[in-house]
C-alpha positions as CSV (number, residue, x, y, z in Angstrom):
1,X,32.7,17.8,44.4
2,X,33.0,19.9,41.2
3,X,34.2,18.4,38.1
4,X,34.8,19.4,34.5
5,X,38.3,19.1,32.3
6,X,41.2,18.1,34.7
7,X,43.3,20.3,35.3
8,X,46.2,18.6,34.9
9,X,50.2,20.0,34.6
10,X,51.4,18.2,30.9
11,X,53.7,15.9,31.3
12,X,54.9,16.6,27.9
13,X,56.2,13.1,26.4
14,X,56.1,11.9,23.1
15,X,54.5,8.5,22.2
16,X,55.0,6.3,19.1
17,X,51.1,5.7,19.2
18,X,48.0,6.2,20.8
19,X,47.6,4.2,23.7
20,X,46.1,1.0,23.5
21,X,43.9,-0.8,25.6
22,X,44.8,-3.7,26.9
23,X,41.6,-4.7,29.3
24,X,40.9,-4.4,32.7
25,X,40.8,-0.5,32.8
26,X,44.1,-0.6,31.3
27,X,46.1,1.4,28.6
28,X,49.7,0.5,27.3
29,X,51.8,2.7,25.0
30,X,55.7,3.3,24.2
31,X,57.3,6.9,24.0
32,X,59.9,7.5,21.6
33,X,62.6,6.8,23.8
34,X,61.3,3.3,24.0
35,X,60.1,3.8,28.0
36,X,56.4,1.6,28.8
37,X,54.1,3.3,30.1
38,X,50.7,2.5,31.8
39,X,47.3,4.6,31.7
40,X,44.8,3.4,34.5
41,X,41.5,4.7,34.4
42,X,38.8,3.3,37.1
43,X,36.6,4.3,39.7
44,X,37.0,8.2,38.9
45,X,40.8,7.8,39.0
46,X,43.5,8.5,36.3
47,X,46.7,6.8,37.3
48,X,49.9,6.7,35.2
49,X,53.2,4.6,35.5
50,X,56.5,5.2,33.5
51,X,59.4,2.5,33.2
52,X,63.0,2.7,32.3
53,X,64.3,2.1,28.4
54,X,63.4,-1.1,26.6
55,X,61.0,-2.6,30.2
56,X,58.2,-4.6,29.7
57,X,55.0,-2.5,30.4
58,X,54.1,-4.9,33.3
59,X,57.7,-5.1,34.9
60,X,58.2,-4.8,38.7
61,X,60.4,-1.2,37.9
62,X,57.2,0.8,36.0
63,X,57.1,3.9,39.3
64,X,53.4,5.8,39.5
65,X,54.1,9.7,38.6
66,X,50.2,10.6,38.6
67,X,47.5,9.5,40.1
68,X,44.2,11.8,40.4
69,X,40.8,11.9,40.7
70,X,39.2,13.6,37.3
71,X,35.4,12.0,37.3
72,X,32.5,11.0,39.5
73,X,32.8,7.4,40.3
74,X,30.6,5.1,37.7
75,X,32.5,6.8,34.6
76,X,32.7,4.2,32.5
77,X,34.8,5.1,29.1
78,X,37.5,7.3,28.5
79,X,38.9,7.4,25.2
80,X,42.8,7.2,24.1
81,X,43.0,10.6,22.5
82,X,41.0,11.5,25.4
83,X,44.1,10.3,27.6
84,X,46.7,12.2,25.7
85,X,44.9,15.6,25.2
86,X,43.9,15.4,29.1
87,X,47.7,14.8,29.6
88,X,49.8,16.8,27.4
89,X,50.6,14.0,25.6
90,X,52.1,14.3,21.8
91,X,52.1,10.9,19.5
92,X,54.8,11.3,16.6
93,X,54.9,15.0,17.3
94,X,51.6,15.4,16.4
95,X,49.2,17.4,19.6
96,X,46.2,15.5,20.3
97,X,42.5,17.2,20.2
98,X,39.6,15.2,21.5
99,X,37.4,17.9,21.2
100,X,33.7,16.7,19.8
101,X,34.7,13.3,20.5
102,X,31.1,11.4,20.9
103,X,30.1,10.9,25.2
104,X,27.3,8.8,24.7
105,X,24.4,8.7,26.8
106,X,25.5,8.7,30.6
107,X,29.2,8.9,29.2
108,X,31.6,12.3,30.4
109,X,32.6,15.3,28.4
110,X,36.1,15.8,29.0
111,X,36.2,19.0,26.6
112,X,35.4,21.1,30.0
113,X,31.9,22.4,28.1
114,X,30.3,20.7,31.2
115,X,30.4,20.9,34.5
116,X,29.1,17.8,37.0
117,X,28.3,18.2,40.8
118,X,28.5,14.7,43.1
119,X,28.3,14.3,46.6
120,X,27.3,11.6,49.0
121,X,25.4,12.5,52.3
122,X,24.4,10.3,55.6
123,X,21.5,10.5,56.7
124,X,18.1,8.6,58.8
125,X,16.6,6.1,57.4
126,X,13.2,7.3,58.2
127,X,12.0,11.1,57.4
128,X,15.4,12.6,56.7
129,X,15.5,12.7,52.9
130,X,11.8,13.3,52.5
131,X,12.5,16.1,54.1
132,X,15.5,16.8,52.3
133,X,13.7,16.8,48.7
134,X,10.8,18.8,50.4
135,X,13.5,21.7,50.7
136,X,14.5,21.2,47.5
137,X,11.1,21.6,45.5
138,X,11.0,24.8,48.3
139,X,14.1,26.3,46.9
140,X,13.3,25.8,43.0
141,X,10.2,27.1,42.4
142,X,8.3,25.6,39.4
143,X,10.5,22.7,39.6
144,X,8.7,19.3,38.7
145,X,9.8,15.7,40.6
146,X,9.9,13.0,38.3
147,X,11.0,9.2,38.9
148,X,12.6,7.2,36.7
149,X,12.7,3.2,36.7
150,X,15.3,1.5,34.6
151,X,14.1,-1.4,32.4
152,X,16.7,-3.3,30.3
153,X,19.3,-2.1,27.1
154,X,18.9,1.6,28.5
155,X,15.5,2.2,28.4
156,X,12.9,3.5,30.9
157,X,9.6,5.4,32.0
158,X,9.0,7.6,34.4
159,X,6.1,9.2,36.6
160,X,5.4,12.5,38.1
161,X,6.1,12.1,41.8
162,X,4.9,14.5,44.5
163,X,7.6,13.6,47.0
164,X,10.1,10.5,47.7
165,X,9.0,7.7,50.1
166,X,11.2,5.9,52.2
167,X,11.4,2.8,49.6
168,X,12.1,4.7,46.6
169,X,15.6,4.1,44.9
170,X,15.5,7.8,43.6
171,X,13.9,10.9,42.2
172,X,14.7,13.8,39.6
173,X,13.9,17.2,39.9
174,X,13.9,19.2,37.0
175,X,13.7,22.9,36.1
176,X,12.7,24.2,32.6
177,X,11.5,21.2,30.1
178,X,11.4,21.0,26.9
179,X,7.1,20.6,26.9
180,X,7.3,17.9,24.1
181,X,9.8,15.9,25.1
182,X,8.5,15.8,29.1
183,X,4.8,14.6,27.9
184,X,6.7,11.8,26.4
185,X,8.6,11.1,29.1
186,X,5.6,11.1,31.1
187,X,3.1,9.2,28.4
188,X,3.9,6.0,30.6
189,X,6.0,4.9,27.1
190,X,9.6,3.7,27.1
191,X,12.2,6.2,26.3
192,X,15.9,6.2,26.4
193,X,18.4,7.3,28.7
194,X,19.7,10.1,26.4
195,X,16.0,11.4,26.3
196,X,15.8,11.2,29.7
197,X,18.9,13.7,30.4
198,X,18.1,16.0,27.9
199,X,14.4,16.7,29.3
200,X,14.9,19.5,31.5
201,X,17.7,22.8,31.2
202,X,18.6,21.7,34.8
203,X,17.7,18.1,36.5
204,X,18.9,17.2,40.1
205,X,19.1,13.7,41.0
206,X,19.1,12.5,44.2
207,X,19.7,8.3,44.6
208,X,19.8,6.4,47.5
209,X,23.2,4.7,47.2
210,X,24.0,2.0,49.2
211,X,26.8,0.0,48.9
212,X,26.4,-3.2,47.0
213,X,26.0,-5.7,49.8
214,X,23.9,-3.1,52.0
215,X,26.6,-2.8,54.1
216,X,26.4,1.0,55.1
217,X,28.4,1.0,58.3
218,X,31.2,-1.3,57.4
219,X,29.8,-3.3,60.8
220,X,29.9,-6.6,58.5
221,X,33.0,-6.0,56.7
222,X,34.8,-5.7,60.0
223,X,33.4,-8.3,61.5
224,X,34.4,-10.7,58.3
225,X,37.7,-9.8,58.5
226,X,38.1,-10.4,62.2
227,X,36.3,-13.9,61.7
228,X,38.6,-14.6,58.4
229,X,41.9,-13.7,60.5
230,X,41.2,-15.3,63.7
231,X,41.3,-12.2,66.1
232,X,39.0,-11.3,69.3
233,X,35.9,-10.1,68.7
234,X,36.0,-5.8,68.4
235,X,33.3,-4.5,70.8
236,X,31.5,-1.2,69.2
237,X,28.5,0.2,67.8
238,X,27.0,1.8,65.0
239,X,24.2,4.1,64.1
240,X,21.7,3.0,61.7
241,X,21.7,5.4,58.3
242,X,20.9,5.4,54.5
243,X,23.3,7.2,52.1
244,X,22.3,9.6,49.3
245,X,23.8,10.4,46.6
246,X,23.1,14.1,45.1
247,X,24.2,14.8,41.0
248,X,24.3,17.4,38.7
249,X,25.4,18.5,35.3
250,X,25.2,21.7,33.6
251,X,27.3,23.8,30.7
252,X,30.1,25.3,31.8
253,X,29.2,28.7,30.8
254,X,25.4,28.6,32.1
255,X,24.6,31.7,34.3
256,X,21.4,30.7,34.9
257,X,22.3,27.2,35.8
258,X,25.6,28.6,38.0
259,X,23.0,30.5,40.5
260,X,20.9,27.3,40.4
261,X,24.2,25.5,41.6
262,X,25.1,28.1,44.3
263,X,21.5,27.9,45.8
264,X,21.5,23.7,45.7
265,X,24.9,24.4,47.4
266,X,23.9,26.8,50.1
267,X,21.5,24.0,51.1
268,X,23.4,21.5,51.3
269,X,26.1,23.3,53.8
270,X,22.7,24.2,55.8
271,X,21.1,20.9,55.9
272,X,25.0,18.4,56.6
273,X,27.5,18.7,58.8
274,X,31.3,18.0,57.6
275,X,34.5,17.0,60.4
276,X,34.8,13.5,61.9
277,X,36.8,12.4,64.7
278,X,38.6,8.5,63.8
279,X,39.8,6.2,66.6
280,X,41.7,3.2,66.3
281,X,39.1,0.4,67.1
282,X,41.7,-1.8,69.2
283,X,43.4,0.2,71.2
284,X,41.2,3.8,71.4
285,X,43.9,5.6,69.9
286,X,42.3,9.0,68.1
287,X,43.9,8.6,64.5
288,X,42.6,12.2,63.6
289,X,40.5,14.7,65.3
290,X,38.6,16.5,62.3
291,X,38.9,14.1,59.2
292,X,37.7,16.8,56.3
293,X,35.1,16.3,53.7
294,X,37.3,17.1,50.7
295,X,35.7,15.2,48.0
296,X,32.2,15.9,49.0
297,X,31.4,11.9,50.9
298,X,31.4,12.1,54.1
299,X,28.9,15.4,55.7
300,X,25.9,13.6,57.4
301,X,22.8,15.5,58.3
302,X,21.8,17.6,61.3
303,X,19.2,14.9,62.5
304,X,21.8,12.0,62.7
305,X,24.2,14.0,64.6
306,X,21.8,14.8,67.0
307,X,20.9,11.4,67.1
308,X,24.7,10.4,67.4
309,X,24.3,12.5,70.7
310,X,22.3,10.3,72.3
311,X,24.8,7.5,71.7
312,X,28.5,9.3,71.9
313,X,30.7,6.3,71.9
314,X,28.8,5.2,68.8
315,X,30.6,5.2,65.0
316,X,28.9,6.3,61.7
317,X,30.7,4.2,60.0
318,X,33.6,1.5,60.5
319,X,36.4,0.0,58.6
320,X,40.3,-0.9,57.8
321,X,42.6,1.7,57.0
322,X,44.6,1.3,53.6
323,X,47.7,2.4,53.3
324,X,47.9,5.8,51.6
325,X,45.0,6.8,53.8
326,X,44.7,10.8,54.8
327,X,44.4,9.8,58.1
328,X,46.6,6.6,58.8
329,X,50.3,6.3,58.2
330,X,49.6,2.2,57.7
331,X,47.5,0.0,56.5
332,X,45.3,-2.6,58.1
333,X,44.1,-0.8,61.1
334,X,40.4,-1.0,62.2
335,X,38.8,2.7,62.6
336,X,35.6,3.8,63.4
337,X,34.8,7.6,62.7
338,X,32.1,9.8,64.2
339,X,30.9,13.3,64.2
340,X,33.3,15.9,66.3
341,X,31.8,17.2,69.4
């Protein structure tokens, strides 16, 4: 999924200050016709809330009038002028430009200079992504595969890699470096994580990102909450995978980079497979026929679907349905989702 500034349709109030944050991803600020309102940014997602004259900011009648996704999940900071530029926001009358606004390392330009790429791909555990990064080296020629390793307060080194092994956590590869700058990343010294991303003209990484209790299927999740609420035991099963995560960033305005892009792209629509049929776990019920791959996290590769076709009734992945989901009406259902036939 692309990313850059949000493009977002102003929503053209008028605030007495900047926001201010409160903790807990949180922002509070007043308009100048006295109505709370709530900035939540988290996980990607910019949410808003707006409540009558004279509420509290936290009162049960603040209603949600936006709520997007404007970054790759991980984004850590977003600032207040950042908020109200991104928004359309005024404060005293007064327009709000966060343009040049310090990122810091691993931080996101919201000035729409740079563009980001991130999706997340299923696939084997064994060969899959060695195979994966194979075709990429194939498609970039001259490209270079490094590995990083993160020590502690940002720092890290790195080592030239041939190709990824089944235990490694992740690989770079990277296209034009500045010469200096890569024989000190590759001296076997420290170096910081700014260093590190400014390297190479154009740097793919590609992370093996499993979810924090290694629970890629959901199987234990499901079977927790069953246990927790005292219901029968669901009968199903799951195919084994790993899940890789595959990021980019690049100017804007790069035509260089851009055909990079569009061949890293044509790859990955001829190396994944997107549309997954979701059935109620309880009762068999199909909850959707072709659930899309809209934000670029769900396409799993052509080996697992084939070896899905050995085991048909078996689920990718499982889980509970929360309400506001694209393909249940409710919450609290248990689905499992699998390739279409």
């Amino acid at each position: 999924m692309f990313y850059s500034r949000p493009q977002v349709e102003p929503l053209g109030w008028d605030l007495m200050d900047l926001p201010i944050h409160n903790g807990s991803k949180h922002f509070d600020a007043i308009t100048s016709h006295n109505r709370p309102v709530d900035f939540r940014f988290g996980g990607g997602w910019l949410s808003v809330e707006i409540g009558p004259v004279n509420a509290p900011p936290d009162g049960p009648d603040m209603q949600e009038v936006l709520s997007i996704r404007i970054s790759p999940f991980g984004t850590m900071d977003i600032h207040p002028e950042q908020i109200c530029d991104i928004l359309g926001l005024t404060v005293n009358g007064r327009k709000i430009d966060s343009a040049g606004m310090a990122q810091g390392a691993r931080g996101f330009d919201w000035s729409g200079r740079t563009t980001y790429w991130e999706s997340t791909h299923l696939m084997q555990p064994s060969d899959d992504a060695r195979m994966f990064v194979q075709k990429l080296r194939e498609a970039f020629p001259g490209s270079m595969l490094v590995q990083p390793e993160w020590g502690s307060h940002g720092q890290l080194r790195c080592r030239k890699v041939k190709f990824l092994m089944r235990p490694d956590r992740m690989v770079a590869l990277g296209l034009d470096p500045d010469n200096r700058m890569l024989q000190r990343m590759l001296s076997g010294e420290n170096i910081s994580t700014e260093e590190f991303e400014t390297t190479f003209g154009f740097r793919i990484d590609f992370v093996h990102d499993e979810p924090i209790l290694g629970d890629v299927t959901g199987s234990k999740y499901v079977h927790d909450c069953m246990r927790n609420s005292g219901g029968p035991e669901l009968r199903y099963s799951t195919i084994q995978h790993r899940r890789y995560r595959i990021s980019v960033q690049y100017p804007t305005e790069d035509a260089v980079a851009q055909s990079r892009m569009r061949t890293l792209l044509s790859l990955i629509d001829g190396s994944f497979r997107r549309g997954l049929r979701v059935v109620n776990l309880q009762t068999g019920a199909v909850l959707t026929e072709n659930l899309g791959d809209d934000q670029d996290n769900r396409s799993y590769s052509i080996a697992l679907r084939e070896e899905w076709l050995t085991e048909p009734t078996s689920y990718l992945f499982v889980g509970m349905t929360m309400r506001g989901d694209e393909f249940a009406g409710e919450g609290g259902v248990f689905y499992g989702a699998r390739p279409k036939s």
